[in-house]
PAZAPA-4460 file (N, C-alpha, C; in steps of 0.05 Angstrom, whole numbers, plus 32768, in hexadecimal, padded with zeros to 4 digits):
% residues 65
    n_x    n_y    n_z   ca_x   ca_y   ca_z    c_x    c_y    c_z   seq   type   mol
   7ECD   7F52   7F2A   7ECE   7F67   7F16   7EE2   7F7D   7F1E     1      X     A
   7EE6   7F85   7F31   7EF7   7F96   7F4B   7F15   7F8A   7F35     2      X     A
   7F1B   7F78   7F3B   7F38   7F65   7F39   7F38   7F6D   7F1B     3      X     A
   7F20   7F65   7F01   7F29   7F6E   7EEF   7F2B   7F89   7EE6     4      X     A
   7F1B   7F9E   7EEE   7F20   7FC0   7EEA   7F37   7FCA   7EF1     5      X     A
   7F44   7FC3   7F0A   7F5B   7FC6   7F13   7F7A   7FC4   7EFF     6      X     A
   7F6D   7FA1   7EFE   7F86   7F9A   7EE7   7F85   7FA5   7ECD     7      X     A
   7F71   7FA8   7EBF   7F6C   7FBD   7EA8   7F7B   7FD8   7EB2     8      X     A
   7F77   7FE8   7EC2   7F77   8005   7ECA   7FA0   8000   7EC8     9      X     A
   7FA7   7FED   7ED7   7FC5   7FEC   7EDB   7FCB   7FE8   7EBF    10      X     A
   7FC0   7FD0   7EAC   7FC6   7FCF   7E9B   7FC9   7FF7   7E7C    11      X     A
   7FB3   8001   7E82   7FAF   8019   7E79   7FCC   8033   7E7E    12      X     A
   7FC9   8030   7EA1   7FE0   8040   7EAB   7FF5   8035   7E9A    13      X     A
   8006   801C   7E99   801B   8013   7E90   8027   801B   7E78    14      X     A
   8013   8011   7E66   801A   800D   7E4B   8011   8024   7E39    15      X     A
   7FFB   8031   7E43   7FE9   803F   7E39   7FE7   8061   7E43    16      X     A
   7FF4   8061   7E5C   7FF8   8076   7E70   7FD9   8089   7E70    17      X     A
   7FC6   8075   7E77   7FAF   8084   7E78   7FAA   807B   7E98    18      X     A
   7FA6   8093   7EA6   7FA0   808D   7EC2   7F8C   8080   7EC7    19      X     A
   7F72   8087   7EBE   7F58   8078   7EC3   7F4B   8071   7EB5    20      X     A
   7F3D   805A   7EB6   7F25   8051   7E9C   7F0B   8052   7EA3    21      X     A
   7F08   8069   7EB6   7EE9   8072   7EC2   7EEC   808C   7EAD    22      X     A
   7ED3   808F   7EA8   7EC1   80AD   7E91   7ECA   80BE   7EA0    23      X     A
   7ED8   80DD   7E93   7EE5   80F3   7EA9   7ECF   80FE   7EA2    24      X     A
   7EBE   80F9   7E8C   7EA9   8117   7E7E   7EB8   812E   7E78    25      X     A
   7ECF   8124   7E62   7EE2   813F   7E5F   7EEF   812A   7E3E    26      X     A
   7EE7   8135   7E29   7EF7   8126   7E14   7F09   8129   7E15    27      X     A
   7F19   813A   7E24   7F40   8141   7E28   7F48   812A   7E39    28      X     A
   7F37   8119   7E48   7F36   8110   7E5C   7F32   80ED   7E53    29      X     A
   7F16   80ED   7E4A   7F0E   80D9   7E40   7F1A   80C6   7E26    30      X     A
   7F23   80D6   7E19   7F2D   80CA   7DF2   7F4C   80D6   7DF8    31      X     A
   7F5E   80B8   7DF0   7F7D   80BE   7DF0   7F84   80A7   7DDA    32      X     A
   7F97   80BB   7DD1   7FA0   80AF   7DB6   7FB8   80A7   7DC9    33      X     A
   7FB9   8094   7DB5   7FD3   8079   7DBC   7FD7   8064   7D9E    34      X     A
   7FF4   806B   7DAC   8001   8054   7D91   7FFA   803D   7D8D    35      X     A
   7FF6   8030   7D71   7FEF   8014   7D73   8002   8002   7D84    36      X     A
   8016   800C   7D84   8032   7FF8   7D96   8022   7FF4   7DAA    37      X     A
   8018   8017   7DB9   8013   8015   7DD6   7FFF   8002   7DD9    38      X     A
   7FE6   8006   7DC1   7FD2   7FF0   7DC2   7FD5   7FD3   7DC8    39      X     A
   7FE8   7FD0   7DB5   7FED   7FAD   7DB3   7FF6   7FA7   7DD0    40      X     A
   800F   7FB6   7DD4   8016   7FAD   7DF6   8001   7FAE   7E07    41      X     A
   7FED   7FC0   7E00   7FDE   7FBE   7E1B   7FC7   7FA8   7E12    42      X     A
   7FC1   7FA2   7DFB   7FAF   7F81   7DF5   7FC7   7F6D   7DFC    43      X     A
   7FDC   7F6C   7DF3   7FED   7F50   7DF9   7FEA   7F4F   7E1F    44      X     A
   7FF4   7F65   7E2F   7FEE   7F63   7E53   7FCF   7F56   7E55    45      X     A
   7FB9   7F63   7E48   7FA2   7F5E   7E54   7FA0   7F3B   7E46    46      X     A
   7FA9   7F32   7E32   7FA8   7F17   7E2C   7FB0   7F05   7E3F    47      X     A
   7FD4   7F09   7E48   7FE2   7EFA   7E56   7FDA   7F01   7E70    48      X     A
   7FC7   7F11   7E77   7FB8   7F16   7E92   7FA7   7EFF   7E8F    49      X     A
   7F96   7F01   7E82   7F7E   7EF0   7E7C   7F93   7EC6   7E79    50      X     A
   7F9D   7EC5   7E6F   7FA8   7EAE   7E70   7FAE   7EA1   7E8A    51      X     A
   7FBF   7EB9   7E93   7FD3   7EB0   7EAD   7FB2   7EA6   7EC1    52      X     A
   7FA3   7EBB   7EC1   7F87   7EB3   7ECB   7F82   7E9E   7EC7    53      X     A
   7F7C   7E93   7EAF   7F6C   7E76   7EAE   7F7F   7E61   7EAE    54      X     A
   7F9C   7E63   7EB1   7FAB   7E4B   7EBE   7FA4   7E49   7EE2    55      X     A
   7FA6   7E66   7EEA   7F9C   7E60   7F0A   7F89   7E4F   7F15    56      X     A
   7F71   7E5B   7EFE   7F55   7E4D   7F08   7F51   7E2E   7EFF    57      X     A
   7F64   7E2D   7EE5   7F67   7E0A   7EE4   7F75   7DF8   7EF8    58      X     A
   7F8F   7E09   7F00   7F9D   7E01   7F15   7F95   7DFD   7F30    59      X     A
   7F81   7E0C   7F34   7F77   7E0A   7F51   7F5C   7DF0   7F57    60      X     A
   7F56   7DF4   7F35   7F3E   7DDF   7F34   7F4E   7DBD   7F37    61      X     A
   7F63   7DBB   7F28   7F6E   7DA9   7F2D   7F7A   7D95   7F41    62      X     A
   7F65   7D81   7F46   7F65   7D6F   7F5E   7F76   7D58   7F59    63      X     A
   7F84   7D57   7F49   7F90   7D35   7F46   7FA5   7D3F   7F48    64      X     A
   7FB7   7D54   7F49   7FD7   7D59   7F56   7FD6   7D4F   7F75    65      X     A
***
């Protein structure tokens, strides 16, 4: 879970320039408007995160190479 908060959080910083995705208890803090552009880029990263992921875990499962 560590591995995926992280990658979310980088993903957020990047695209989204939100430093953290922990509750600040501050709505200045908490709620940030962002462009749909910024949105989509940061669903298209978290997708091709998630992909690149399940070729690993097929690839590693894979015993007949």
């Amino acid at each position: 879970m560590r591995k995926i908060n992280a990658l979310l959080t980088r993903i957020a910083r990047h695209t989204l320039h939100i430093e953290t995705l922990k509750p600040q208890g501050s709505d200045r803090l908490d709620f940030h408007e962002v462009s749909v552009e910024a949105l989509r880029d940061a669903l298209e990263a978290a997708y091709k995160a998630g992909v690149e992921q399940g070729h690993k875990q097929r690839d590693a499962g894979n015993t007949d190479g």
